[in-house]
C-alpha positions as CSV (number, residue, x, y, z in Angstrom):
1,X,98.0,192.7,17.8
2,X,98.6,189.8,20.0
3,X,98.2,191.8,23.2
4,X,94.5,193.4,21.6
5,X,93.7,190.1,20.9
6,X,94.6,188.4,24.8
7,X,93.0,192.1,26.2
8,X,89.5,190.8,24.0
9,X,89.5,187.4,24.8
10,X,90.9,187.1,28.3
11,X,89.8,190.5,29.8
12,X,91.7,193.6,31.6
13,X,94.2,192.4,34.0
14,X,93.7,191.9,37.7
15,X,95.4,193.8,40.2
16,X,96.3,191.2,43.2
17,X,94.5,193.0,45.8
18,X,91.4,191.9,43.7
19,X,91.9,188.6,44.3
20,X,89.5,188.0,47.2
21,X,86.9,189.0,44.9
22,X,87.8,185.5,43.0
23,X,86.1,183.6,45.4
24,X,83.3,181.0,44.9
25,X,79.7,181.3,47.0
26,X,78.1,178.4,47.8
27,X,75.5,178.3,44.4
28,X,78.6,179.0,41.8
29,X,81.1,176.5,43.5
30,X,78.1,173.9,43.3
31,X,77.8,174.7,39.8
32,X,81.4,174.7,38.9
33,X,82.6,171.7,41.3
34,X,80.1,170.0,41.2
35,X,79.8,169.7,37.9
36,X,81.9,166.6,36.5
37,X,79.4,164.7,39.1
38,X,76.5,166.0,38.2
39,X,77.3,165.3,34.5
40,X,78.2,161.7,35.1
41,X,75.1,161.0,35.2
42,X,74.5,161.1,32.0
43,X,76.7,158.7,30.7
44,X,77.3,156.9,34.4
45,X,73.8,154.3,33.9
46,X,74.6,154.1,30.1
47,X,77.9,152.0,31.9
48,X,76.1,149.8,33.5
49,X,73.7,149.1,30.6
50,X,76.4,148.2,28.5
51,X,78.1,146.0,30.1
52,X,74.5,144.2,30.9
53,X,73.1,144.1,27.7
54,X,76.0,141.6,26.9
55,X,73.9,138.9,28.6
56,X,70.8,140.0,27.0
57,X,67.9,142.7,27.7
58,X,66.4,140.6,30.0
59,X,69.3,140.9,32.5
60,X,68.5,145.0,32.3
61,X,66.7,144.3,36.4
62,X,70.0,144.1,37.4
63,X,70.9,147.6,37.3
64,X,68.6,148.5,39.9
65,X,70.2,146.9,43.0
66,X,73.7,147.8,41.3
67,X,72.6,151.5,41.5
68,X,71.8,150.9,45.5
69,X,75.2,149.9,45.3
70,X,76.7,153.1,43.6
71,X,74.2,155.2,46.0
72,X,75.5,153.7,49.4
73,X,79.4,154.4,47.6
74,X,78.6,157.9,47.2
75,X,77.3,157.9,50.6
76,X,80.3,156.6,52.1
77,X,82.5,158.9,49.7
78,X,80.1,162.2,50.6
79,X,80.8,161.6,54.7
80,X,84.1,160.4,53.8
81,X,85.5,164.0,52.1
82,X,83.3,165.8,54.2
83,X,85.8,164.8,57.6
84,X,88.5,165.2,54.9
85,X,87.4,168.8,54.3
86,X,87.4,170.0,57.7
87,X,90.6,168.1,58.8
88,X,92.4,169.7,55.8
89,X,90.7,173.1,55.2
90,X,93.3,174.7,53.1
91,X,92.9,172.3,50.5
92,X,94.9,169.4,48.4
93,X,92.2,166.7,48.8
94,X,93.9,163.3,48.6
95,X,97.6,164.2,48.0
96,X,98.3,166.4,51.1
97,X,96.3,163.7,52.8
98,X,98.3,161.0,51.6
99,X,101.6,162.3,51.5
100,X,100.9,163.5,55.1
101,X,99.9,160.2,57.0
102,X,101.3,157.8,54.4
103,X,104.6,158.7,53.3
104,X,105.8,160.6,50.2
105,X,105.4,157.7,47.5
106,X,101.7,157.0,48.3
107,X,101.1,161.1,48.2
108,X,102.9,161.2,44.9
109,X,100.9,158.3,43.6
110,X,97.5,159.8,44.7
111,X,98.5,164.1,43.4
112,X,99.8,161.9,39.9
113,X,96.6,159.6,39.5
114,X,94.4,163.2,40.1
115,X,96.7,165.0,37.6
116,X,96.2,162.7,35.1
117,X,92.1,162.3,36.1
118,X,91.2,165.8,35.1
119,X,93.2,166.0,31.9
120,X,90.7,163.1,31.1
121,X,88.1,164.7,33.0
122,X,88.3,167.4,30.5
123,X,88.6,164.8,27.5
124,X,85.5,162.5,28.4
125,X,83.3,165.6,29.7
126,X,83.6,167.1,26.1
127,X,83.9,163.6,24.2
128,X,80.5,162.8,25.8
129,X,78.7,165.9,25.4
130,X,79.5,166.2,21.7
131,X,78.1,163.1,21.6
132,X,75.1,164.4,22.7
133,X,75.2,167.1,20.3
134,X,75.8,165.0,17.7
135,X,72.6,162.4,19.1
136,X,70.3,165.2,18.4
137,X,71.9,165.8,15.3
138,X,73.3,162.8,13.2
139,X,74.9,165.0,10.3
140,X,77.7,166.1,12.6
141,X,78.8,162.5,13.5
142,X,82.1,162.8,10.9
143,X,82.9,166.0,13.0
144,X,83.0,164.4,16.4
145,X,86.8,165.6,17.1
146,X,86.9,168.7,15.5
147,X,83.6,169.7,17.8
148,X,85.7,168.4,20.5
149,X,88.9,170.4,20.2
150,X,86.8,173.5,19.4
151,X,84.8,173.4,22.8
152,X,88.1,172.9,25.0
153,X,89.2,175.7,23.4
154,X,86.1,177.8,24.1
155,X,85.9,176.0,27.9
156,X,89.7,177.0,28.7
157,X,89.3,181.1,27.0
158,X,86.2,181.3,29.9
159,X,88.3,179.8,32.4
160,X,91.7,182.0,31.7
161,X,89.2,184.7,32.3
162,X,88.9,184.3,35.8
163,X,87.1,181.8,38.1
164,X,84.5,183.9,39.3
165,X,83.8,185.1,35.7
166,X,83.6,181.7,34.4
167,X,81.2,180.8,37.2
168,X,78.3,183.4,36.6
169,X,78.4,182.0,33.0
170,X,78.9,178.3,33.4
171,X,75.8,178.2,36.8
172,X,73.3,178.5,33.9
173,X,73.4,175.6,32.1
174,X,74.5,173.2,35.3
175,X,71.0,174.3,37.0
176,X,69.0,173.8,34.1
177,X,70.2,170.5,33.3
178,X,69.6,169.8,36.8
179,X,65.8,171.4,36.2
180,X,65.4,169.6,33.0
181,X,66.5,166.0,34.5
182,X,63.9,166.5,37.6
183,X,61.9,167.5,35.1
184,X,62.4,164.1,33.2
185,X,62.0,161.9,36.0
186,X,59.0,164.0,37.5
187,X,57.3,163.0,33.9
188,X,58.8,160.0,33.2
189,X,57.7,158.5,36.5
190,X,54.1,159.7,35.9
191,X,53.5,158.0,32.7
192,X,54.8,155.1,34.9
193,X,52.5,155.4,37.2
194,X,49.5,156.3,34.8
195,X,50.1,153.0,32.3
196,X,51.6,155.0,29.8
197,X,54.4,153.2,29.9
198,X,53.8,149.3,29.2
199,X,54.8,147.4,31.8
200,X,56.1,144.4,29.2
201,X,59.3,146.7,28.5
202,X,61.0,145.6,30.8
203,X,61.9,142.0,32.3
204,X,60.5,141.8,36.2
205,X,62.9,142.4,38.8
206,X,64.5,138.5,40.0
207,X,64.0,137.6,36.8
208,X,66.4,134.5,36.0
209,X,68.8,135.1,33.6
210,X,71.2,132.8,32.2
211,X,74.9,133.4,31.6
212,X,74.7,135.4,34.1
213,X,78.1,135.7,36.3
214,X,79.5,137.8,39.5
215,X,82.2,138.7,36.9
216,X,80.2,140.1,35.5
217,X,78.3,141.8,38.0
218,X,81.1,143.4,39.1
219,X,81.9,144.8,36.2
220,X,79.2,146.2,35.9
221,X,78.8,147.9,39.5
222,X,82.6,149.1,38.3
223,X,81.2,150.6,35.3
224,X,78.3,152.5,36.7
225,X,81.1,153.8,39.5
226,X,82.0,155.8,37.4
227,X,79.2,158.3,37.9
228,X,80.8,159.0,41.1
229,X,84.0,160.7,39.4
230,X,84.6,164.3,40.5
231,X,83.1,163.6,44.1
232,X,86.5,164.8,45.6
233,X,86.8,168.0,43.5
234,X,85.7,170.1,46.3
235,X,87.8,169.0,48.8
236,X,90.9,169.9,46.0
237,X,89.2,173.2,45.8
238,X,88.4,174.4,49.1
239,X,90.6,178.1,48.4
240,X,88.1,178.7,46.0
241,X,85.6,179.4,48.3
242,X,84.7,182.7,50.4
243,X,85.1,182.6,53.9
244,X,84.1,180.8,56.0
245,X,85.7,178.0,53.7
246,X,85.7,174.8,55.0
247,X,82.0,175.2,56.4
248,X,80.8,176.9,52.7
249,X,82.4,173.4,51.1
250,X,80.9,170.8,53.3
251,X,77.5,172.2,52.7
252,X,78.1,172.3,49.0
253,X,79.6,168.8,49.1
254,X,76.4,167.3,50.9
255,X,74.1,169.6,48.3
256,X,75.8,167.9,45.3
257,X,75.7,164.3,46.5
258,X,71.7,164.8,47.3
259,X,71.4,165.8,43.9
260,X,73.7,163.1,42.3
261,X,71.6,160.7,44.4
262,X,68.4,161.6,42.9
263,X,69.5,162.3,39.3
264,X,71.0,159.4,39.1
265,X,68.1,156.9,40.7
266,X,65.5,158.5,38.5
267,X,67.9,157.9,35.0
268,X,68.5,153.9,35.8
269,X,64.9,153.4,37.1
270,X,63.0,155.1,34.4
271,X,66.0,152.9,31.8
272,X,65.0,150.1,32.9
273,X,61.0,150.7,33.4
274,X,61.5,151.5,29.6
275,X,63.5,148.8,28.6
276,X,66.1,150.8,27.3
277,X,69.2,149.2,25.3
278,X,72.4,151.2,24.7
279,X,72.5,152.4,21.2
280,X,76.1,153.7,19.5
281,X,74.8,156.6,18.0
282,X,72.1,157.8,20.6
283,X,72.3,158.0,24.0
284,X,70.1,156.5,27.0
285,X,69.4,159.5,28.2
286,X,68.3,161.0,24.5
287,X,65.8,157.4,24.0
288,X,64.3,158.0,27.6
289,X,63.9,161.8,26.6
290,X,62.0,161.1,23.2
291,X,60.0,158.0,24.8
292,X,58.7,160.6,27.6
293,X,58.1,163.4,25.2
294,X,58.8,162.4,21.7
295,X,60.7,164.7,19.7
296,X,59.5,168.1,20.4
297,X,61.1,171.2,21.9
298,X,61.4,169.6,25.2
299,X,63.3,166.8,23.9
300,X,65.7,168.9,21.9
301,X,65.5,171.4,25.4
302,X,67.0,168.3,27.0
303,X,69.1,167.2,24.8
304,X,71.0,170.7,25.3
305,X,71.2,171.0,28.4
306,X,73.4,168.0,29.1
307,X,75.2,168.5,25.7
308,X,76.0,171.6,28.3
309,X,76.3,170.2,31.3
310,X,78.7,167.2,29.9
311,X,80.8,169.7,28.1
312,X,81.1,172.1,31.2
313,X,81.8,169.3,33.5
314,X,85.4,169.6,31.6
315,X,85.4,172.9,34.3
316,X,85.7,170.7,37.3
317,X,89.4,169.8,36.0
318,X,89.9,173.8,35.2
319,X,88.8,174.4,38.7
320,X,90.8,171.5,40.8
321,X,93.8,170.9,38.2
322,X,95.7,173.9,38.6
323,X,95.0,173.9,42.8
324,X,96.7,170.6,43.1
325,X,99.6,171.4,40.5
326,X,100.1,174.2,42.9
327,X,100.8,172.1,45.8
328,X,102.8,169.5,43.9
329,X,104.7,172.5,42.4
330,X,105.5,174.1,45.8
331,X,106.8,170.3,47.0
332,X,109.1,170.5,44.0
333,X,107.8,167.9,42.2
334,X,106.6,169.8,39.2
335,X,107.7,173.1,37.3
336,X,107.4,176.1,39.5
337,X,105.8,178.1,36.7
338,X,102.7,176.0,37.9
339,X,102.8,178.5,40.9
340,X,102.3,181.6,38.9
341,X,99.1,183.3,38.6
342,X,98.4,185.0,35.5
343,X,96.5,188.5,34.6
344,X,93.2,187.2,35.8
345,X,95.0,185.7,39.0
346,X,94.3,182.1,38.1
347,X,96.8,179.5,37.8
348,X,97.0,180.3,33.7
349,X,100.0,177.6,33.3
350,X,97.8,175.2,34.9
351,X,94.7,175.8,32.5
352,X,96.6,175.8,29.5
353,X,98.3,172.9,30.2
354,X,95.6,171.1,30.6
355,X,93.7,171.9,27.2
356,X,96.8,171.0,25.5
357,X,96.5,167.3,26.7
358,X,93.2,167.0,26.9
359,X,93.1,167.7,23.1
360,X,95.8,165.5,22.3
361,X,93.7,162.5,24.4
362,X,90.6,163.6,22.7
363,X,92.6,163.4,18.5
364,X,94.3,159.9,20.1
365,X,91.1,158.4,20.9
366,X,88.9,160.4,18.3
367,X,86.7,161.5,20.8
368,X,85.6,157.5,21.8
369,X,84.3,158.5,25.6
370,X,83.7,154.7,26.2
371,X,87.3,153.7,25.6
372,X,88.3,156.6,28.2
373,X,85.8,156.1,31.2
374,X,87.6,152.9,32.3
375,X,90.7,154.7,32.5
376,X,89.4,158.0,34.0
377,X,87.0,156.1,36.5
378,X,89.8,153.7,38.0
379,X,92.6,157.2,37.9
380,X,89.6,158.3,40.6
381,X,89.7,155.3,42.8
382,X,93.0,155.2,43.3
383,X,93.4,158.6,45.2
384,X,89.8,157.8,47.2
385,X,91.4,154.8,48.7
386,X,94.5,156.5,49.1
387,X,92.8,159.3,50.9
388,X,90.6,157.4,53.0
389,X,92.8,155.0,54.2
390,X,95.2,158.2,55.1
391,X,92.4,159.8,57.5
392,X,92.4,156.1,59.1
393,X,96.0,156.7,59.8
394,X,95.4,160.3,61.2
395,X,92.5,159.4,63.6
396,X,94.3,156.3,64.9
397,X,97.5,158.6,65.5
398,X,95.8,161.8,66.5
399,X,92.6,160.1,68.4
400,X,91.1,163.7,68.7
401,X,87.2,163.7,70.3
402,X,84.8,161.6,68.8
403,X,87.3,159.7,66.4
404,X,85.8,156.2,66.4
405,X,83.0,157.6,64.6
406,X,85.6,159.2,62.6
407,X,87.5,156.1,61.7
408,X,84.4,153.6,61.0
409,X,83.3,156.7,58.2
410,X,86.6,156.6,56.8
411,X,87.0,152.9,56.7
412,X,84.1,151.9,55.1
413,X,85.1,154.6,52.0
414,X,88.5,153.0,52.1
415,X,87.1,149.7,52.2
416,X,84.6,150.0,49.1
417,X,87.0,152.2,47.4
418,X,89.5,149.8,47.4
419,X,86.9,147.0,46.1
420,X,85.8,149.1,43.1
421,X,89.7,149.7,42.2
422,X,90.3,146.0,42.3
423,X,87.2,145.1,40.2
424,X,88.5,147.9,37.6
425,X,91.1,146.1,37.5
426,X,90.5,142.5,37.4
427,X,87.2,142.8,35.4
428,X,88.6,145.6,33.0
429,X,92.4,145.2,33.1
430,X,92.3,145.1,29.0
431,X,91.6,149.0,29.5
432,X,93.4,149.9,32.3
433,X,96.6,148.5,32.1
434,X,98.4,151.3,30.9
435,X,97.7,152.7,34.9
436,X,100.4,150.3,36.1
437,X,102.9,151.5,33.6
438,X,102.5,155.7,33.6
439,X,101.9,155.8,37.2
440,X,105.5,154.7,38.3
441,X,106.9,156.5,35.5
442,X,104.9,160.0,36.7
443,X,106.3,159.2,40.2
444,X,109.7,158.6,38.9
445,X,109.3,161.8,36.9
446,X,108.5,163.6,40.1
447,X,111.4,162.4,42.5
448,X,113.9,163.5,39.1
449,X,112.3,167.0,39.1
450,X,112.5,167.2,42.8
451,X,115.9,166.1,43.2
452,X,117.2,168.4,40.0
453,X,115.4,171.3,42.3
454,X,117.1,170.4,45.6
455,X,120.4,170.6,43.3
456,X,119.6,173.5,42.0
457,X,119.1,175.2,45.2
458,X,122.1,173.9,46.7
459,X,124.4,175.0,44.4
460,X,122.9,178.6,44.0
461,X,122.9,178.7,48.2
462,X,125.3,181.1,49.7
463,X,126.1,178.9,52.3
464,X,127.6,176.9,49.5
465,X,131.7,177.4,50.3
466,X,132.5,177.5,46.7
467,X,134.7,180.1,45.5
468,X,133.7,182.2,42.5
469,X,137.7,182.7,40.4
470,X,138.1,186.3,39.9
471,X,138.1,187.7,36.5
472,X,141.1,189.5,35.7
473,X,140.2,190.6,32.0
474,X,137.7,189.7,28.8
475,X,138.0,188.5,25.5
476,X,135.5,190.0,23.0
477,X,134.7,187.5,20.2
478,X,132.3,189.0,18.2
479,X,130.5,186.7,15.4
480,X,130.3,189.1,11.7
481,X,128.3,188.2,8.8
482,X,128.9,191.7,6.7
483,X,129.8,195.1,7.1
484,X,126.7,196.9,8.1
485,X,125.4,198.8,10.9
486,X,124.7,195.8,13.3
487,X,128.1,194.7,13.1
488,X,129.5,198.1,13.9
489,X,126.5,198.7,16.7
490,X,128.3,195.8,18.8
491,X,131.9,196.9,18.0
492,X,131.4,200.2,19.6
493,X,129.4,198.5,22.6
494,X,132.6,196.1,22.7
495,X,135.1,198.9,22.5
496,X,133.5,200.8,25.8
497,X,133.7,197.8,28.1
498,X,137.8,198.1,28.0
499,X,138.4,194.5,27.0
500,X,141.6,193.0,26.7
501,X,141.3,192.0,23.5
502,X,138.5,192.1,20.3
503,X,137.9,189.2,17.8
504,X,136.1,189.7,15.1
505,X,134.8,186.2,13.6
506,X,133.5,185.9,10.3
507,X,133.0,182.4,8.8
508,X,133.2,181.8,5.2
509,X,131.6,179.3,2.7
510,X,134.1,179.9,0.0
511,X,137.8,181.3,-0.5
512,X,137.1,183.9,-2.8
513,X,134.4,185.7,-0.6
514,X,136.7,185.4,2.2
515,X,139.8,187.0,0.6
516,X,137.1,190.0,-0.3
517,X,135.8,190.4,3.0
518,X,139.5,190.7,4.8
519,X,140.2,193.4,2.6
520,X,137.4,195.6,3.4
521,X,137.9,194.9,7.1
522,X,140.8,196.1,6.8
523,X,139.6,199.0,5.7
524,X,137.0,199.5,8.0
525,X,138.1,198.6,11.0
526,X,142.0,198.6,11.1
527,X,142.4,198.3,14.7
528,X,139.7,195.3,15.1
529,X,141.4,191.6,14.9
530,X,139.6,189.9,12.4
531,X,139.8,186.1,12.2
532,X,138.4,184.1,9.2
533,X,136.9,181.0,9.4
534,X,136.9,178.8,6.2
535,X,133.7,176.2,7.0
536,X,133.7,173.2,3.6
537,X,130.0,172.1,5.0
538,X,128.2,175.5,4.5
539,X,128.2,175.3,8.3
540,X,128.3,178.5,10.8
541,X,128.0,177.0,14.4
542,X,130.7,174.2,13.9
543,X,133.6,176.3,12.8
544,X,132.5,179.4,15.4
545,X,132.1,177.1,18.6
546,X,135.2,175.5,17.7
547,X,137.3,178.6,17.6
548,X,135.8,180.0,20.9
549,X,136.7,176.6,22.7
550,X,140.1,177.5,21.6
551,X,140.4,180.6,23.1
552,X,138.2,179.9,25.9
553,X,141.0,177.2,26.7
554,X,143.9,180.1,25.8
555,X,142.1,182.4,28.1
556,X,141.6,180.8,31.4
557,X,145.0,180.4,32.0
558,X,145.3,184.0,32.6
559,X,141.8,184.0,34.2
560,X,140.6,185.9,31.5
561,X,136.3,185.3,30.8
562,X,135.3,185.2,27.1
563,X,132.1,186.8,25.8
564,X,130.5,186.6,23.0
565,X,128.6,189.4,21.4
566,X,126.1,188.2,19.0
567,X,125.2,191.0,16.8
568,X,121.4,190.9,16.0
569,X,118.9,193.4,14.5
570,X,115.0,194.1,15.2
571,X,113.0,194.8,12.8
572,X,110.0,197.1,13.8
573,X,107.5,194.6,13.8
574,X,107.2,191.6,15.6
575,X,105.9,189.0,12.4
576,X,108.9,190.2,10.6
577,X,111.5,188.0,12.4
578,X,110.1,185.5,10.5
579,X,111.3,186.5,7.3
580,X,115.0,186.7,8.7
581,X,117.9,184.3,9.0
582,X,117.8,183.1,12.6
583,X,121.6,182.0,13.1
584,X,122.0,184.4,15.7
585,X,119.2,182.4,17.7
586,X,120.9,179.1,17.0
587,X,124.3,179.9,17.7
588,X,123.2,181.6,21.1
589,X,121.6,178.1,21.6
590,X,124.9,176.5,21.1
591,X,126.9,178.8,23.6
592,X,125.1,178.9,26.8
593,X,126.1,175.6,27.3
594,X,129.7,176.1,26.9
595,X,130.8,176.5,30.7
596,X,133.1,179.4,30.7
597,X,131.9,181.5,28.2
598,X,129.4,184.7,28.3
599,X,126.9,185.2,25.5
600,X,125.0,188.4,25.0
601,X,123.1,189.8,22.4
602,X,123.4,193.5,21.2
603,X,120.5,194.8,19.4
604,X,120.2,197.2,16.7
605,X,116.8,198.5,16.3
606,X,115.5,199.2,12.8
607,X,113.1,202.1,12.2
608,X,111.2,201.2,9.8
């Protein structure tokens, strides 16, 4: 039932000779790369507004030169990952380039910061388009999570179904929210310019406001950085694309930050022509959609396209996530199964992972996108500035033709990335705090797993000089809990290996029981040892692991290896486990640790 299920859901699986055909053309890797960006700007002005309208409306004419600000970021970040791209074509983005010219810490700090990014990638892409499902329709407010959770789930089933697959469904709604915002600000701009609009809706641009600080200013520039989260995706992802790679990826790079540029002009010009304030249950983008059009079919048109877009930016962090766990996994500093692709030759391990914590982010902070965007905005900056200040490090070392240029790109991202980390961080350290605290501990985490690997590998090595002691004979200890079938399935299996000797074990909860079961062993099987174990806590493992210790400790002074054999029977179908005592699992659990001692499990297969 389970695999009928997987084969409906997931699909047929992939052969790996098929896995060329799993690569991204220019138009679906703009759509699925492209689209954490794209969808920023949707909640990336709203940022700015809020942090503005804490002065007072009148101070709205200040998000205009803060968005020149944002643009000539994104300009410096688009050339910036573009020399990136092409000096790194195989992919890895700002942890290869990192640990490569800066050193292993600053690597680990950068792949660590991403990792964590795109889990909330996934958790504010879906946290902000349900709530613009739930700004077009106020009765599903109380359901906020539980719309959530469900469209992770639906997000990470089209993504375990295969890249390209997920692609040619997910293009749709990334190009018609891109339609429906030109659309918007084609409109939006002509009312403008007819006198629909009144021009009283706003406050003049140099308008003098009071209260108003730099602190303040900054924090809001910070804020509105945030629309540039998911710029570096595509350098992450460049074996995603079709051949020729690097080339197909700078052009798409350039493509998205064009359309990122004008998006997200037209969204803070035509909120602050309109004199737009930040409401908590409706959107800026929703008030400048019904002031353009009112509530009709476009609005509601819209409205559902960036619900889309916002929810399917979450496929960014499906797309770039399980790339970079790759390469942390093949540097040993997470779990190889990371490396393993699954029957649709993604990085399954990857994808699920990631839905799992996204969820739990999105039930922690019930779904609140504001109270996330600090911490996924300033998790972005952190690996920019890494990134760019590791290709300064590689053109002043390297000097290959034309590097100057080279180096004064790569500065100036460095430079402004580095000032937008520090204003996170100064003007919002109440929210991002906790970055000082999990970062060290994921780097930590990764030297532990690394060294535990390099252990690992030493000891297995046959260039390792330890001697393996010969076995010179077996002890059979064989765990009973009745006289059936299962019990005498492992005895015969035990009696065809020649062992030196046979144990039978059979612990007992009270002496009358035990006095019965001897003499029906006896019976049964004379020529099988039987030792009973009287346990006065109701307890099986206790009393068991402390009579193998005993012999284990008898036995390797002859060099004699004791196994257990843990009898165990299967019943036909798989959900009937369940319904069956599981000692034999938790007394295998117990053994494996014991050093000297082999545990095996003979099954008995029931028919019916």
């Amino acid at each position: 039932m389970f695999n009928a299920l997987k084969r409906f859901l997931i699909g047929r699986p992939l052969k790996s000779h098929e896995l060329g055909e799993q690569k991204l053309n220019k138009v679906k890797a703009l759509a699925i790369l492209s689209s954490d960006a794209l969808s920023s700007v949707a909640y990336g002005p709203e940022q700015i507004l809020l942090v503005l309208v804490s002065i007072s409306a009148i101070a709205f004419w200040y998000s205009i030169p803060i968005a020149i600000g944002v643009l000539f970021l994104l300009l410096a970040l688009i050339l910036s990952y573009r020399q990136i791209i092409y000096a790194y074509p195989h992919g890895g983005g700002a942890y290869v380039v990192s640990k490569e010219n800066l050193g292993e810490n600053p690597g680990l700090i950068a792949g660590g910061s991403l990792l964590v990014d795109y889990i909330l990638t996934v958790a504010v892409s879906v946290s902000a388009g349900t709530d613009a499902i739930t700004s077009a329709f106020p009765s599903l407010h109380p359901y906020n999570v539980l719309i959530a959770i469900i469209l992770v789930i639906f997000i990470t089933i089209l993504n375990l179904r295969g890249i390209t697959e997920s692609a040619s469904v997910l293009a749709y709604p990334v190009y018609l929210f891109v339609l429906a915002l030109v659309i918007l600000i084609i409109v939006g701009i002509y009312h403008i310019v007819t006198g629909a609009v009144p021009a009283d809706a706003h406050s003049p641009i140099g308008t003098p406001v009071a209260g108003i600080t730099l602190f303040l200013l900054l924090r809001a520039f910070a804020s509105g950085c945030s629309a540039l989260t998911g710029v570096e995706a595509i350098s992450n992802a460049i074996p995603n694309f079709k051949d020729p790679a690097p080339k197909n990826a700078a052009k798409t790079l350039m493509a998205m930050g064009f359309i990122l540029a004008v998006l997200f002009t037209g969204i803070v010009y035509l909120a602050y022509y309109y004199g737009i304030v930040p409401q908590e249950k409706e959107t800026v983008v929703s008030q400048i959609t019904a002031k353009t059009f009112g509530r009709n079919y476009m609005y509601y048109f819209i409205q559902a396209t960036t619900a889309m877009i916002l929810v399917l930016a979450a496929n960014t962090g499906y797309s770039a996530f399980p790339l970079l766990a790759v390469n942390l996994a093949k540097d040993k500093y997470i779990a190889r199964m990371f490396t393993i692709r699954g029957d649709r030759l993604g990085y399954s391990n990857g994808i699920i992972f990631l839905a799992v914590m996204a969820i739990i982010l999105i039930i922690v902070f019930k779904g609140r996108t504001e109270q996330l965007i600090p911490l996924y905005a300033v998790g972005v900056f952190i690996p920019f500035t890494l990134s760019q200040t590791g290709m300064l490090v590689k053109w002043v070392r390297e000097k290959p033709q034309g590097w100057l240029v080279k180096l004064i790109i790569n500065f100036v991202g460095a430079l402004i990335s580095f000032l937008v980390m520090m204003i996170f961080f100064i003007t919002k350290f109440g929210q991002v705090w906790s970055v000082l605290i999990f970062l060290p501990l994921i780097v930590l985490l990764f030297h532990a797993i690394k060294k535990h690997y390099n252990a690992v590998g030493e000891q297995l090595s046959l260039s390792n000089n330890e001697p393996i002691p010969p076995i010179e004979g077996n002890v059979m200890i064989v765990p009973v809990a009745g006289i059936t079938h299962v019990v005498e399935n492992s005895l015969v299996y035990a009696k065809s290996l020649g062992t030196v000797q046979l144990i039978a074990v059979y612990v007992a909860f009270d002496r009358e029981t035990e006095a019965e079961f001897e003499k029906k062993w006896k019976k049964w099987q004379p020529d099988v040892r039987l030792v009973t174990l009287h346990s006065h806590y109701r307890s099986i493992v206790q009393p068991l692991t402390k009579f193998i210790d005993t012999v284990e400790h008898k036995a390797a002074e002859y060099n004699h290896r004791v196994t257990v054999l843990i009898p165990q029977f299967i019943p036909k179908k798989g959900w009937q486990n369940f319904l069956h005592n599981q000692s034999s699992l938790l007394i295998r659990g117990f053994l494996l640790y014991r050093r000297n001692v082999i545990v095996t499990t003979v099954p008995y297969h029931l028919k019916k």
